[in-house]
MOPAC internal coordinates of N, CA, C and O (Angstrom, degrees):
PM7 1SCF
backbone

  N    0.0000 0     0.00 0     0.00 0    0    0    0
  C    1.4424 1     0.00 0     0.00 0    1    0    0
  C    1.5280 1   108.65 1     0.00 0    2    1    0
  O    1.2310 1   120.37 1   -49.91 1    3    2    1
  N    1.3968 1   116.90 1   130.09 1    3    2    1
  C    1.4307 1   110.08 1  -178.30 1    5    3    2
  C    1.7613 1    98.54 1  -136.54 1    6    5    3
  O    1.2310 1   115.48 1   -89.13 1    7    6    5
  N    1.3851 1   126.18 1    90.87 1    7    6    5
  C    1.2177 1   142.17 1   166.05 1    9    7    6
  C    1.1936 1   113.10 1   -47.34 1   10    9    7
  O    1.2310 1   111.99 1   -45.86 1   11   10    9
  N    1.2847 1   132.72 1   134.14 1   11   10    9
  C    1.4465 1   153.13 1  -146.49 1   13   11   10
  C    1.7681 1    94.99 1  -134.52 1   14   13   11
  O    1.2310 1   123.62 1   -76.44 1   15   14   13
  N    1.9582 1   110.66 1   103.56 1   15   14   13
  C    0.6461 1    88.18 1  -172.38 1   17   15   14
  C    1.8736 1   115.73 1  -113.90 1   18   17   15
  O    1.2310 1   133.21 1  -161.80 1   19   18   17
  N    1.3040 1    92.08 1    18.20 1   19   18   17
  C    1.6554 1   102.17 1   155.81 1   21   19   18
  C    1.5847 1    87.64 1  -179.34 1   22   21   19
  O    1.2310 1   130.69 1    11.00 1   23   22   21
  N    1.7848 1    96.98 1  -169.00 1   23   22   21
  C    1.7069 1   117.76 1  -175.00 1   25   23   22
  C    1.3785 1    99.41 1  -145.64 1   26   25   23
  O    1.2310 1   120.76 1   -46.19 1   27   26   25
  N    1.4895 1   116.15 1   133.81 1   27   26   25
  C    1.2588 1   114.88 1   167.94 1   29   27   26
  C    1.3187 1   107.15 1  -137.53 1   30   29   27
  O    1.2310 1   118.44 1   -45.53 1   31   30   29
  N    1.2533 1   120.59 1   134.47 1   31   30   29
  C    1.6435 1   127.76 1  -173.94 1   33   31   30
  C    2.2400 1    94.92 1    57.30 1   34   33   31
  O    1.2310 1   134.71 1    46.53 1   35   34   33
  N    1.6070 1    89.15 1  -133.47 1   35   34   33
  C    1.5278 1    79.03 1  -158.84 1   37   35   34
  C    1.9823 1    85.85 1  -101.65 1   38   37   35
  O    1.2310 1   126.37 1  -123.18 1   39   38   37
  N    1.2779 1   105.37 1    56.82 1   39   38   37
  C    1.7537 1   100.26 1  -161.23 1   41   39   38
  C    1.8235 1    88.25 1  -123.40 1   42   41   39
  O    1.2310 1   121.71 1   -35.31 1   43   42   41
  N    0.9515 1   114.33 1   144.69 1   43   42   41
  C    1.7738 1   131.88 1   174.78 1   45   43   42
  C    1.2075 1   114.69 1  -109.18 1   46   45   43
  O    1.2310 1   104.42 1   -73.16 1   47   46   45
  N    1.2548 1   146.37 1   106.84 1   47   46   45
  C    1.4411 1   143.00 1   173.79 1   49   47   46
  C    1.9068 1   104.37 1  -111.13 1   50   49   47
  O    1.2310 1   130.57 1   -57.92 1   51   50   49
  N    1.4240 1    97.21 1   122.08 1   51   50   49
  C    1.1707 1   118.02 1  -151.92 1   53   51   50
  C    1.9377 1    98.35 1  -135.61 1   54   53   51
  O    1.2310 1   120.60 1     0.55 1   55   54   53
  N    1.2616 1   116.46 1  -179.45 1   55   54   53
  C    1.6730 1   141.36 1   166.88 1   57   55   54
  C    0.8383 1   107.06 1  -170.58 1   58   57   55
  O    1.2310 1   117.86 1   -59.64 1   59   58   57
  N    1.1433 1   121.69 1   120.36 1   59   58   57
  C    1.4032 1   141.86 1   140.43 1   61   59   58
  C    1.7707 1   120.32 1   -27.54 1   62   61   59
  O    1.2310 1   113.36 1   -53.75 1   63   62   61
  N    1.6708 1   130.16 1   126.25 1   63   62   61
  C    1.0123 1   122.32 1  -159.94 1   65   63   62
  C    1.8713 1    99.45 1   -82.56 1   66   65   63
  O    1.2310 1   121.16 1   152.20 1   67   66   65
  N    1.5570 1   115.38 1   -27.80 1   67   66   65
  C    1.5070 1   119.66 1  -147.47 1   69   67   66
  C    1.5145 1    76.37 1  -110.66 1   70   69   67
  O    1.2310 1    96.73 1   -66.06 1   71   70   69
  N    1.0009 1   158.80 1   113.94 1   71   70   69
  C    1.5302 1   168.50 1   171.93 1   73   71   70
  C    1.3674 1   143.57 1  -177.76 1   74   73   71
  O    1.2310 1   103.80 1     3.42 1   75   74   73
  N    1.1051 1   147.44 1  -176.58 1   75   74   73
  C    1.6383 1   126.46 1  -167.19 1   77   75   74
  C    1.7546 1    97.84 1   -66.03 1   78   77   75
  O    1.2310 1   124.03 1    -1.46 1   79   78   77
  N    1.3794 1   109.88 1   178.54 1   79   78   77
  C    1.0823 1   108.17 1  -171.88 1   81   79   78
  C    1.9388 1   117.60 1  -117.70 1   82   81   79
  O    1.2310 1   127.43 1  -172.44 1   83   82   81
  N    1.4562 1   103.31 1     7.56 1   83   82   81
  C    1.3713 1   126.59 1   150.84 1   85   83   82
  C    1.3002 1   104.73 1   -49.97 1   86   85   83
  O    1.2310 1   123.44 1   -48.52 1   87   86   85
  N    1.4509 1   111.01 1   131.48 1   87   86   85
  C    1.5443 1   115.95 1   135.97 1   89   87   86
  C    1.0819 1   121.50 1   -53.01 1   90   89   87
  O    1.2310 1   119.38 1   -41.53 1   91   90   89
  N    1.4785 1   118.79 1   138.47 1   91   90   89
  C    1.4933 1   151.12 1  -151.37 1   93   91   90
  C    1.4628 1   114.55 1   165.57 1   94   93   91
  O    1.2310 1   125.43 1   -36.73 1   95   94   93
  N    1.6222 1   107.18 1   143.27 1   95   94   93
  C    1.8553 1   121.47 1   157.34 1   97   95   94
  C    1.1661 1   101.74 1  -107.75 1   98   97   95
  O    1.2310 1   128.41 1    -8.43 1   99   98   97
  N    1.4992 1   101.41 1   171.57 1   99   98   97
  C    1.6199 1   116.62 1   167.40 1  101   99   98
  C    1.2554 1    86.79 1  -137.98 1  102  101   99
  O    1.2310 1   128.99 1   -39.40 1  103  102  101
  N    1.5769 1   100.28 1   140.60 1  103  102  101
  C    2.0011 1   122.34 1   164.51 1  105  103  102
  C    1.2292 1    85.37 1  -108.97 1  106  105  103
  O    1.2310 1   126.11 1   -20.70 1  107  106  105
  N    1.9625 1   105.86 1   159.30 1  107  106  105
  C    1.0366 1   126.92 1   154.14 1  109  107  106
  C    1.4286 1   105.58 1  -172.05 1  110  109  107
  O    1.2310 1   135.97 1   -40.03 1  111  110  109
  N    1.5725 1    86.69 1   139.97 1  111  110  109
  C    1.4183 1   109.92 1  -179.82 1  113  111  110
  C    1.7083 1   139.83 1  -128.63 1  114  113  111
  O    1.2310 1   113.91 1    14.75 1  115  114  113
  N    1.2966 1   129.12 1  -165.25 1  115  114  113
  C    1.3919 1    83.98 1  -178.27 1  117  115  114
  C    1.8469 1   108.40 1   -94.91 1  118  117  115
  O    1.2310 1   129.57 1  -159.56 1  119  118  117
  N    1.4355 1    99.15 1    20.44 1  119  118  117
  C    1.5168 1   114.28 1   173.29 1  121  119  118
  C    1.3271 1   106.05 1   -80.61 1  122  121  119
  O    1.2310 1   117.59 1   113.67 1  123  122  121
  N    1.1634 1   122.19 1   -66.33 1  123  122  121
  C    1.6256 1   119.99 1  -170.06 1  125  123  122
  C    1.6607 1    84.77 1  -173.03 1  126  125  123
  O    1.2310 1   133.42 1    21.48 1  127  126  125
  N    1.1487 1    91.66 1  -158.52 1  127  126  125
  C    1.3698 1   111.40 1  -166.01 1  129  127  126
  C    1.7276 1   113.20 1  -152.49 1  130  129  127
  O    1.2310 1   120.24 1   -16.71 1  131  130  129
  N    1.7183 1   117.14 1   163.29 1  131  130  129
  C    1.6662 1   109.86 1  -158.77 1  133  131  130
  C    1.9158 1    92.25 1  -158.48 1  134  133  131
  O    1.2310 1   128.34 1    -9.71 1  135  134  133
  N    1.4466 1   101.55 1   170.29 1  135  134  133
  C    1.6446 1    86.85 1  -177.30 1  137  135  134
  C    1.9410 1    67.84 1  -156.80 1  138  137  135
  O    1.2310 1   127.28 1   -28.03 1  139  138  137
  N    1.1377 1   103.60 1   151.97 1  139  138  137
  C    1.4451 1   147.96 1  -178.91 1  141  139  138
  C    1.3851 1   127.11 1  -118.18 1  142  141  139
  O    1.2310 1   124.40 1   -61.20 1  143  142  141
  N    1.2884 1   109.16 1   118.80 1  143  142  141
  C    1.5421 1    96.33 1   173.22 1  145  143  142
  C    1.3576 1   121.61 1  -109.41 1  146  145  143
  O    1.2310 1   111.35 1   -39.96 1  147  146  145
  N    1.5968 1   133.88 1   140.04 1  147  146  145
  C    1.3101 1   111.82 1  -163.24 1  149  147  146
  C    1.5365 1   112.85 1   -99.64 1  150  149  147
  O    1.2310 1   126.99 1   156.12 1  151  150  149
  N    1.5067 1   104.16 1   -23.88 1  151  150  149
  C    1.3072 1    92.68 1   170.15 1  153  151  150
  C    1.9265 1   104.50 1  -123.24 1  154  153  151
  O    1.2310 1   129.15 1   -15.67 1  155  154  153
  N    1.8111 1    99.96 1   164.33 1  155  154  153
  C    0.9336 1   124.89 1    34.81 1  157  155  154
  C    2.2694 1   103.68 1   -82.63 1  158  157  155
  O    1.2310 1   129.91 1   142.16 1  159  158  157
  N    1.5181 1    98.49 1   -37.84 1  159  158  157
  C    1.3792 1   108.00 1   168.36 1  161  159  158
  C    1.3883 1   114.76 1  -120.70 1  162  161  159
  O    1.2310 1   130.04 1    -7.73 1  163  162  161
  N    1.2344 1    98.24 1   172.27 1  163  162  161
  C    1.6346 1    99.67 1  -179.59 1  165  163  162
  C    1.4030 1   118.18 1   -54.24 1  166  165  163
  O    1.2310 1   105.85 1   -40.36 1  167  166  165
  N    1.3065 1   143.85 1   139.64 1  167  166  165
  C    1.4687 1   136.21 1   160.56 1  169  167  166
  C    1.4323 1   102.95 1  -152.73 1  170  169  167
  O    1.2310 1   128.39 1     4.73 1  171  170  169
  N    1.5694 1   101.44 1  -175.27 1  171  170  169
  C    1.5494 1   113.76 1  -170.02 1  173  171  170
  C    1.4071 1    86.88 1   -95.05 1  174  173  171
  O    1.2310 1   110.12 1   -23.06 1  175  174  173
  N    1.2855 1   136.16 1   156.94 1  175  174  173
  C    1.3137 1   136.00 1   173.95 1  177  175  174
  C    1.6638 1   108.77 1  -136.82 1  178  177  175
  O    1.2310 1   120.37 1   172.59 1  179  178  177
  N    1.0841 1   116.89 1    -7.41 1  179  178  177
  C    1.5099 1   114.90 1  -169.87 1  181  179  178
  C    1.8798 1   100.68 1   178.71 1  182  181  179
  O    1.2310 1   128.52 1   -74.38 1  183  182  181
  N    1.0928 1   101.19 1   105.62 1  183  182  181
  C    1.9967 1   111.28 1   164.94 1  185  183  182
  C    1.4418 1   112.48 1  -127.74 1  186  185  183
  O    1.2310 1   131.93 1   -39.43 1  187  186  185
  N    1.5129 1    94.58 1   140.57 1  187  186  185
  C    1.8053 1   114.84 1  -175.99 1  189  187  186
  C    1.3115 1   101.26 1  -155.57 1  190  189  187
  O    1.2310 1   125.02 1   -88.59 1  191  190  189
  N    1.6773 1   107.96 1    91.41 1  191  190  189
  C    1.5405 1   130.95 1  -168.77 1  193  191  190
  C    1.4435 1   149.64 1    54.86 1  194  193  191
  O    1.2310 1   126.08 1  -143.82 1  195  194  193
  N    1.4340 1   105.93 1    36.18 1  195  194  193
  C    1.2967 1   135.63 1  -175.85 1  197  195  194
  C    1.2067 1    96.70 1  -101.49 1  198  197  195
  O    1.2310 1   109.23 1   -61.78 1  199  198  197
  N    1.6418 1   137.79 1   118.22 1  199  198  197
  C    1.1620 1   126.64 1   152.64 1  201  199  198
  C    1.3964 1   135.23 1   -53.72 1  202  201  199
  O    1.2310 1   118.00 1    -1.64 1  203  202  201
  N    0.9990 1   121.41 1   178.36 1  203  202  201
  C    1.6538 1   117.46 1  -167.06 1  205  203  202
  C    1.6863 1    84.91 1   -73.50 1  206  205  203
  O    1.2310 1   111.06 1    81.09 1  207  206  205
  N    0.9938 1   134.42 1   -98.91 1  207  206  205
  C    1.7111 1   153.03 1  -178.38 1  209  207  206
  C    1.4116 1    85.14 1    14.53 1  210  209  207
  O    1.2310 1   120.72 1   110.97 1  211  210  209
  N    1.3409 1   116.23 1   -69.03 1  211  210  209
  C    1.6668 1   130.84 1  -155.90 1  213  211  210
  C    1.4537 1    89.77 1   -58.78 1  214  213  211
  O    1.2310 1   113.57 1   138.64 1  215  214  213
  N    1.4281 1   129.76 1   -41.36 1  215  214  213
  C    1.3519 1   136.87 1  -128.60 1  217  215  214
  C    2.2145 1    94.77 1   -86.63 1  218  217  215
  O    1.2310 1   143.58 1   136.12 1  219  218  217
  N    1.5159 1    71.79 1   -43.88 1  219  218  217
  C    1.9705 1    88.93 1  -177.52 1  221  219  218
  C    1.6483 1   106.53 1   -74.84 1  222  221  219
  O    1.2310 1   117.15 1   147.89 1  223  222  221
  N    1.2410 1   123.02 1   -32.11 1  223  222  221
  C    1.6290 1   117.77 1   170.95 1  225  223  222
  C    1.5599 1    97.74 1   -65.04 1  226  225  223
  O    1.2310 1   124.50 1   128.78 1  227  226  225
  N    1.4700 1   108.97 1   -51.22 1  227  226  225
  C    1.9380 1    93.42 1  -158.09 1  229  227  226
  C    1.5067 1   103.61 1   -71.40 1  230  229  227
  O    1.2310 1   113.17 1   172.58 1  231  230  229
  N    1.2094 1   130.52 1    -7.42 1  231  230  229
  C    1.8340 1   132.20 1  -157.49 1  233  231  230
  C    1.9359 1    58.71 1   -96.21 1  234  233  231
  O    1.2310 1   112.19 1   107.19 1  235  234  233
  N    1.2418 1   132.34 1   -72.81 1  235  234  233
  C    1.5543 1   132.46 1  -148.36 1  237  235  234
  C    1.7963 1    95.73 1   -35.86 1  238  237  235
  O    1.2310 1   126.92 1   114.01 1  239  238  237
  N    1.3416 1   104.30 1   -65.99 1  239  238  237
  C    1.6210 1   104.39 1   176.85 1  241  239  238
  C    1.1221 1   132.28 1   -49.69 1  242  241  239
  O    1.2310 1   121.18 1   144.85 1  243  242  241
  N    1.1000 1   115.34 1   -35.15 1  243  242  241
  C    1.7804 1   119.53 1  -165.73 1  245  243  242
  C    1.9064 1   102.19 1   -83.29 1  246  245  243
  O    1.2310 1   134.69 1   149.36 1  247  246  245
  N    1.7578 1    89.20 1   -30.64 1  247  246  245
  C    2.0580 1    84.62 1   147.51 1  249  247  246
  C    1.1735 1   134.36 1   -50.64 1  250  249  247
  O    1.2310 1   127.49 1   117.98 1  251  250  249
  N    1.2188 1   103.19 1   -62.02 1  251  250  249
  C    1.9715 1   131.91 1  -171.80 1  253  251  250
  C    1.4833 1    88.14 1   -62.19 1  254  253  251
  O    1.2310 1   104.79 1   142.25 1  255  254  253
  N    1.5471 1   145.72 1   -37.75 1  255  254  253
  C    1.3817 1   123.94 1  -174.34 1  257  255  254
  C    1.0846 1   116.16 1  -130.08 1  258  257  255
  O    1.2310 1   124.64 1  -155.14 1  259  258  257
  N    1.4480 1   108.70 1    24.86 1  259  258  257
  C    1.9291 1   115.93 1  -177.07 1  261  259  258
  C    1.4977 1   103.84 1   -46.55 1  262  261  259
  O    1.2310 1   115.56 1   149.02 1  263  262  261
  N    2.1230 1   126.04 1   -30.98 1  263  262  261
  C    1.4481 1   106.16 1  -167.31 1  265  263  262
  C    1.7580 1    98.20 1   -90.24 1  266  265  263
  O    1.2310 1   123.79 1   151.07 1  267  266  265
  N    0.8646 1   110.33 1   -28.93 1  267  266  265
  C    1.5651 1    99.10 1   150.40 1  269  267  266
  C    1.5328 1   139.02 1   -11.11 1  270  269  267
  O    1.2310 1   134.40 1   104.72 1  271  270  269
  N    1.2032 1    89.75 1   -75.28 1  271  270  269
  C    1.3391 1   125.24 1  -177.32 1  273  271  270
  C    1.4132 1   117.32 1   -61.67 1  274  273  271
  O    1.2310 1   124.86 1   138.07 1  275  274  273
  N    1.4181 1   108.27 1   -41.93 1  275  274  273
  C    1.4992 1   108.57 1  -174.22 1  277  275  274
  C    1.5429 1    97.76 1   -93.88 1  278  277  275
  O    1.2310 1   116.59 1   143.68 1  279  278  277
  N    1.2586 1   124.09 1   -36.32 1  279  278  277
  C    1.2506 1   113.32 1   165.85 1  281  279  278
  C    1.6184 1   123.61 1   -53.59 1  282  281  279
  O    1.2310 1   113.13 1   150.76 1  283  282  281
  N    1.0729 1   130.59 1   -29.24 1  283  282  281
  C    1.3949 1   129.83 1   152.70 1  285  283  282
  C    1.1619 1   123.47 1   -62.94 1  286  285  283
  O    1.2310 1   124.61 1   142.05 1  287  286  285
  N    1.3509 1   108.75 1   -37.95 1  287  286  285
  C    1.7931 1   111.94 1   179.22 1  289  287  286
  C    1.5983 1   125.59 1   -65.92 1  290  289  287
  O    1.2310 1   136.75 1   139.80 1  291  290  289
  N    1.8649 1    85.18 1   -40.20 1  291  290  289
  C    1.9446 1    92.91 1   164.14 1  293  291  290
  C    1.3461 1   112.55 1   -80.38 1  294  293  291
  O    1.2310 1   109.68 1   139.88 1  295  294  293
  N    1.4191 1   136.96 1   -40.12 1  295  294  293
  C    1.6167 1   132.64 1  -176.49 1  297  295  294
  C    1.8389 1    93.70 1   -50.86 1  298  297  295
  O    1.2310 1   121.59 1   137.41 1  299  298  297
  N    0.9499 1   114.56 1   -42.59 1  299  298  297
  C    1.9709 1   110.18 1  -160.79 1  301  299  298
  C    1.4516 1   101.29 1   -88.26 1  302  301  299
  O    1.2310 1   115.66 1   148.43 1  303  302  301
  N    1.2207 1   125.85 1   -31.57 1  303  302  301
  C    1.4657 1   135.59 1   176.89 1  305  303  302
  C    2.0194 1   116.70 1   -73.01 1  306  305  303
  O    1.2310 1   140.73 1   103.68 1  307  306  305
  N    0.9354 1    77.37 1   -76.32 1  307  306  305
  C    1.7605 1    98.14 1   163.91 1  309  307  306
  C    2.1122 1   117.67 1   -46.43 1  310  309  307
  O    1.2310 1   128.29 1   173.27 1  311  310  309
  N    1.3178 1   101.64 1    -6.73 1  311  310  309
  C    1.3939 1   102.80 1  -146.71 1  313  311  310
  C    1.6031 1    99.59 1   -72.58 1  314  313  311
  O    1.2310 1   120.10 1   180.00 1  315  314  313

């Protein structure tokens, strides 16, 4: 199961339910795809054809909605 926990432009930010147990997203697009880790801080953790440009907007987002994010990650985790 990999919960989709919004869409922005043509980009999917998603987690995987069966996966490490770090906080982290995964984008994917029909460019490639990238996974993020949020803690201990944000970083790139994994890219496969996302240019850098793309690379600095999606690290930009996963800022702008990190409480988002973890709030989805604990509601599905925690559940």
């Amino acid at each position: 199961m990999s919960p989709t926990i919004f869409r922005y432009r043509n980009y999917r930010f998603y987690f995987f339910s069966r996966e490490e147990p770090r906080l982290h997203v995964h984008v994917i697009s029909p460019d490639g795809e990238a996974k993020f880790w949020l803690e201990p801080k944000i970083e790139l953790a994994v890219n496969k054809g996302i240019s850098p440009t793309e690379l600095n907007e999606l690290k930009r987002i996963v800022e702008e909605r990190q409480n988002e994010i973890r709030d989805s990650w604990n509601k599905h985790f925690n559940a």
